[in-house]
LUMMAR-971392 format. One line per field, with one value per residue (C-alpha): residue number from 1; x, y, z. Coordinates in Angstrom, 3 decimals. Layout:
<vonus>
resi = NUM|...
u = X|...
v = Y|...
w = Z|...
</vonus>
This chain:
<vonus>
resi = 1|2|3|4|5|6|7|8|9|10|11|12|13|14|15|16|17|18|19|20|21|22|23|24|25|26|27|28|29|30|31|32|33|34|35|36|37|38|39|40|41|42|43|44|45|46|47|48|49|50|51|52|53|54|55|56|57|58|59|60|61|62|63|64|65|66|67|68|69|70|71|72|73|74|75|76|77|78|79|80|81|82|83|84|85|86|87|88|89|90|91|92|93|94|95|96|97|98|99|100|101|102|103|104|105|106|107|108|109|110|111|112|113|114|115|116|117|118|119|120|121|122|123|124|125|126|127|128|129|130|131|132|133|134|135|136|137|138|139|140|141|142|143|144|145|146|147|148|149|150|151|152|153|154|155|156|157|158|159|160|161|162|163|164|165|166|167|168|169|170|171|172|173|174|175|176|177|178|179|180|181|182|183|184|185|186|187|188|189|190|191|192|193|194|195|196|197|198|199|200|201|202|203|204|205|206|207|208|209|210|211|212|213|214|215|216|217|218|219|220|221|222|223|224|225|226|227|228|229|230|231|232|233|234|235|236|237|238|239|240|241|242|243|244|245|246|247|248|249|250|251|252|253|254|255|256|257|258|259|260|261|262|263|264|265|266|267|268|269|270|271|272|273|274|275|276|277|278|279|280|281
u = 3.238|7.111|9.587|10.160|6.712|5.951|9.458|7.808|4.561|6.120|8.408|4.679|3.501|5.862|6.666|2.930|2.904|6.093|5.070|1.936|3.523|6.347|4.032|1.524|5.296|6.547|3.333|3.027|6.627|4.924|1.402|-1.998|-0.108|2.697|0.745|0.447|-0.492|3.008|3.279|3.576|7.079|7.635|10.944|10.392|9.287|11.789|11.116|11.532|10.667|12.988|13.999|14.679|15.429|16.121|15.704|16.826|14.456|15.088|13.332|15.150|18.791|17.353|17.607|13.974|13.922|14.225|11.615|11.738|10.432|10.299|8.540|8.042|6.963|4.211|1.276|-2.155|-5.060|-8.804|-8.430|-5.185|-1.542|-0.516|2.744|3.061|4.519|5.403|6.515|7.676|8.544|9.894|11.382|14.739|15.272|15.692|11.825|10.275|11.444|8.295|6.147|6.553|5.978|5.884|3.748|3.283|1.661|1.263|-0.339|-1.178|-2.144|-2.604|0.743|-0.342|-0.163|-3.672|-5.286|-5.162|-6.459|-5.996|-4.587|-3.561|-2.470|-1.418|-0.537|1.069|1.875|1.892|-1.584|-3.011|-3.793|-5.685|-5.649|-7.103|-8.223|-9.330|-10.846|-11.227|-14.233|-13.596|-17.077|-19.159|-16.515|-16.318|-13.806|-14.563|-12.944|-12.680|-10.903|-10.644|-13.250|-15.847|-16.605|-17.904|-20.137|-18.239|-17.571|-17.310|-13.902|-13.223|-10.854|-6.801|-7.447|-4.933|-4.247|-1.656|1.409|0.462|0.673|4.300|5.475|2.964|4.709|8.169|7.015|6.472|8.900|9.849|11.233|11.133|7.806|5.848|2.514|2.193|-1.978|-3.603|-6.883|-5.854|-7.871|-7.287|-11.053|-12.456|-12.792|-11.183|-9.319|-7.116|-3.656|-1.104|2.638|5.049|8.762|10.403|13.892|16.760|19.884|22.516|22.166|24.377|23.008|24.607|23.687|25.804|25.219|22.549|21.131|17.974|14.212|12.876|9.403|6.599|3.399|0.117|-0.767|-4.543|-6.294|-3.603|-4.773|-3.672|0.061|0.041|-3.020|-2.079|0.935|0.787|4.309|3.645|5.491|7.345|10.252|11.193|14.010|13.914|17.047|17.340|17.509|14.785|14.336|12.818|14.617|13.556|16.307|15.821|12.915|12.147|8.876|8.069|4.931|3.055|5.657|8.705|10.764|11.766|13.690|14.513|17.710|18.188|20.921|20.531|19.877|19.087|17.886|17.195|16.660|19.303|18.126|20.514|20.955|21.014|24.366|24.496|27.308|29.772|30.059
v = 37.482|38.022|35.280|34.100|33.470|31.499|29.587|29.185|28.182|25.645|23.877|24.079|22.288|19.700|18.706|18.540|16.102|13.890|13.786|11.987|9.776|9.008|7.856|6.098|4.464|2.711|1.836|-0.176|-0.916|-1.880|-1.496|-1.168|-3.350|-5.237|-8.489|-11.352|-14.888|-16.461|-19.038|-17.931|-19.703|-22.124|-20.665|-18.753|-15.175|-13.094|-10.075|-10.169|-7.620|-4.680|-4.623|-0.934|0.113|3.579|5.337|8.514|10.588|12.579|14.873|14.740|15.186|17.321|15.696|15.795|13.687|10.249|7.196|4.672|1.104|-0.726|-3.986|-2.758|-5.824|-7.701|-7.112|-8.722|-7.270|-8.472|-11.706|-12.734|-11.850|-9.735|-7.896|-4.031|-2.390|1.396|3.746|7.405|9.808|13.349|15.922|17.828|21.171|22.603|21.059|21.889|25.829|25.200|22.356|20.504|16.458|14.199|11.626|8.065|4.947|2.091|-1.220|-4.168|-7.622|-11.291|-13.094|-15.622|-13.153|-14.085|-10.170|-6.888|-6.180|-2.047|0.952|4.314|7.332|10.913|12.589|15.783|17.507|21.702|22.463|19.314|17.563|13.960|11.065|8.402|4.788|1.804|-0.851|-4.374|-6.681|-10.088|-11.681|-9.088|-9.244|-5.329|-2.329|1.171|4.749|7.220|10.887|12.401|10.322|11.286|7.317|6.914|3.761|0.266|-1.280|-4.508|-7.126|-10.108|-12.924|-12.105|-8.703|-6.486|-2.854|-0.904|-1.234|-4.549|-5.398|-5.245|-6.906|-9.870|-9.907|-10.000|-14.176|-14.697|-16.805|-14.639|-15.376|-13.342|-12.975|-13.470|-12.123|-10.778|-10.107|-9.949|-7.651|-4.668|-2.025|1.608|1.761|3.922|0.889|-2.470|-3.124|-6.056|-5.067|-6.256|-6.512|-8.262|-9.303|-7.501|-8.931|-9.578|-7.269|-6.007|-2.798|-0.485|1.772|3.252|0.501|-1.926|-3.529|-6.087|-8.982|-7.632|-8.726|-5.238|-5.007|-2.991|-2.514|-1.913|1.884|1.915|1.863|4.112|7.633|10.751|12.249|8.957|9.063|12.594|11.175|8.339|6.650|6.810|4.556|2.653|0.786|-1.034|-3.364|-5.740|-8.127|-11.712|-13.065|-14.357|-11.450|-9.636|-6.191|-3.165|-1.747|1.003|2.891|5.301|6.847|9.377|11.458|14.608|16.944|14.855|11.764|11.031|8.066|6.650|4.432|2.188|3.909|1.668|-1.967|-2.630|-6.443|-7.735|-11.620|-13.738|-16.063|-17.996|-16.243|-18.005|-18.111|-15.597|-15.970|-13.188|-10.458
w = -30.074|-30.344|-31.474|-28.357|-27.065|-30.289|-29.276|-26.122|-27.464|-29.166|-26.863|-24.402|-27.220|-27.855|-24.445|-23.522|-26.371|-26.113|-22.213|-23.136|-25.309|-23.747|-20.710|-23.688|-24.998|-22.002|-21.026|-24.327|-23.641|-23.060|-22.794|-24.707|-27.507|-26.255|-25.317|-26.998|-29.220|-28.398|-25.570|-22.375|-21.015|-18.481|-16.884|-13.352|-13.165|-15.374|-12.788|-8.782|-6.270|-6.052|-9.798|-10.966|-14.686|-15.093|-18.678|-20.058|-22.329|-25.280|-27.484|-31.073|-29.736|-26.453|-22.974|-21.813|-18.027|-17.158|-16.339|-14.072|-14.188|-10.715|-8.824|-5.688|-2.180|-2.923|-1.374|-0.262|-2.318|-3.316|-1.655|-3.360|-3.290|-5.815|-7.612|-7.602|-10.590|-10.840|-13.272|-12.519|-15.586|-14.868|-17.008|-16.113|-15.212|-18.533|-19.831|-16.447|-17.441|-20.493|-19.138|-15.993|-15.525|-12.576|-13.678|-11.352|-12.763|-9.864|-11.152|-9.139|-10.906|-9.179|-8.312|-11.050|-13.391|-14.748|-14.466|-13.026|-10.078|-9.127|-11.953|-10.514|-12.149|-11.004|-13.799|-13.115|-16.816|-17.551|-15.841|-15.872|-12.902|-12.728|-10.670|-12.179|-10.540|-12.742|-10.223|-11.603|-10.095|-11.864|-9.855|-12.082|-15.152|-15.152|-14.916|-13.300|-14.187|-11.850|-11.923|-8.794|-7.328|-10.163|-11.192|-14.747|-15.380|-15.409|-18.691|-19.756|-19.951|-20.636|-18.898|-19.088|-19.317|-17.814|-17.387|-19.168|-17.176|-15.917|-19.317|-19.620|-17.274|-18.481|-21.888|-20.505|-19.737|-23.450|-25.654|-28.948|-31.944|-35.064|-36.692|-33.384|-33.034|-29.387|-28.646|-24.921|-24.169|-22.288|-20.825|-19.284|-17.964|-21.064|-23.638|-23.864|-26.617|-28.096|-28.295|-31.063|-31.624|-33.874|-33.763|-36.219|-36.447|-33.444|-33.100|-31.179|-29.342|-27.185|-24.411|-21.401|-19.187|-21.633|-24.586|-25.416|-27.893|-28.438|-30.119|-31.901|-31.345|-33.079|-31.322|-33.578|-32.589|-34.426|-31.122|-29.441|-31.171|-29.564|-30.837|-33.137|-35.279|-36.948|-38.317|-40.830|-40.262|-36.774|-35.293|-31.782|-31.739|-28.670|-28.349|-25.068|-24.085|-25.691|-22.833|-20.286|-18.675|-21.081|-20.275|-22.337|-23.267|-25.907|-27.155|-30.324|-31.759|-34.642|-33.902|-34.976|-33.329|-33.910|-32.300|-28.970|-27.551|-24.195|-23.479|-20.336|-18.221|-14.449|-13.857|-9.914|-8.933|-12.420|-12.045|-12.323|-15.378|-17.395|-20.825|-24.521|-26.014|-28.906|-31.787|-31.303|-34.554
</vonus>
């Protein structure tokens, strides 16, 4: 093979990787492991319909596409109302010359906030092509996978479970202070597992969409596996906003081919909840 089809190669390998984990990342943002032991607060929803948060992706120092987090009208489901959540990653014009992605996650979970009801995924990455549904039947206490209509059989959960984008927007109702442990059972229809997180320390960080008190938050990536478990200081960082809504705001990870990042560029219908007073540096 010359140099540049090893080049090649490589990038195809790379960006197949960071694509999955940037999906795995702001799902944990997040997902299988941003949950949580702290108290749930008592202070309105810190998300309303029509929020949009828009996040650029890199690769090292290499632009790689952009994400975007969004609440879309609620919607009657399963007997109840419910909240839709949705989250889009593509890569730019330069990655989709190596490996193309157009991935879309849409969750849907009780307006209570108690469960998830419905998990869809079309994942669109290189060759790969899947379109996942996780159905959850809370009168039989089970979850079923299915890829392209091929069902596999139902497993077991347990109450509070949610799925992995669900997840997120769960955690964004729970107080934090430093040294909180963050736990909730979370499931993507393969296993259920009990995701973990702790608040590292609070600081203030500056992204393109402005600058922000922030709590950094480490999610436990044991159960995670994949472009993680080859690595041992694997690791995600994710920093959300001080205040009560909860806003991720900036995102690194070191894995097996490298580290990527995503920064919050666009802010569209965020809540309007009072913020804490911070002490100014």
């Amino acid at each position: 093979m010359s140099t540049a089809g090893l080049n090649n190669a490589h990038w195809m390998a790379g960006i197949r990787r960071i694509a999955a984990s940037v999906i795995c990342a702001l799902t944990i943002m997040t997902a299988p492991n941003a949950v949580r032991s702290a108290e749930v607060a008592d202070r309105g929803a810190p998300f309303i319909p029509g929020e949009r948060l828009t996040f650029v992706l890199k690769w090292t120092i290499v632009p790689a596409g952009e994400a975007v987090l969004e609440v879309l009208s609620p919607e009657f489901m399963a007997g109840q109302e419910t909240y839709h959540f949705v989250l889009t990653a593509r890569s730019n014009a330069f990655v989709d010359a190596f490996y193309t992605v157009r991935d879309r996650i849409d969750a849907w979970a009780g307006a209570d906030m108690r469960h998830s009801v419905l998990y869809r995924k079309k994942q669109h990455e290189g060759s790969t092509r899947n379109d996942i549904t996780v159905a959850f039947d809370w009168a039989a206490m089970h979850a079923r996978y299915a890829n392209h209509g091929n069902a596999r059989d139902p497993i077991s959960i347990v109450d509070g479970t949610f799925d992995p984008l669900s997840i997120y927007y769960w955690s964004r109702s729970v107080d934090l202070a430093v040294g909180t442990h963050i736990q909730r059972p979370v499931t993507d229809g393969k296993k259920q597992i009990m995701g973990h997180a702790r608040v590292i320390r609070q600081e203030r960080v500056t992204v393109p969409a402005g600058t922000f008190d922030t709590f950094l938050i480490e999610p436990d990536l044991r159960h995670v596996g994949g472009v993680f478990d080859k690595r041992p200081d694997a690791k995600i960082q994710l920093w959300v906003s001080a205040d009560p809504r909860r806003l991720p705001v900036k995102l690194k990870s070191k894995v097996v081919v490298g580290s990527f990042s995503g920064e919050l560029v666009s802010i569209v219908n965020a809540a309007s909840l009072a913020a804490p007073e911070y002490p100014k540096e």
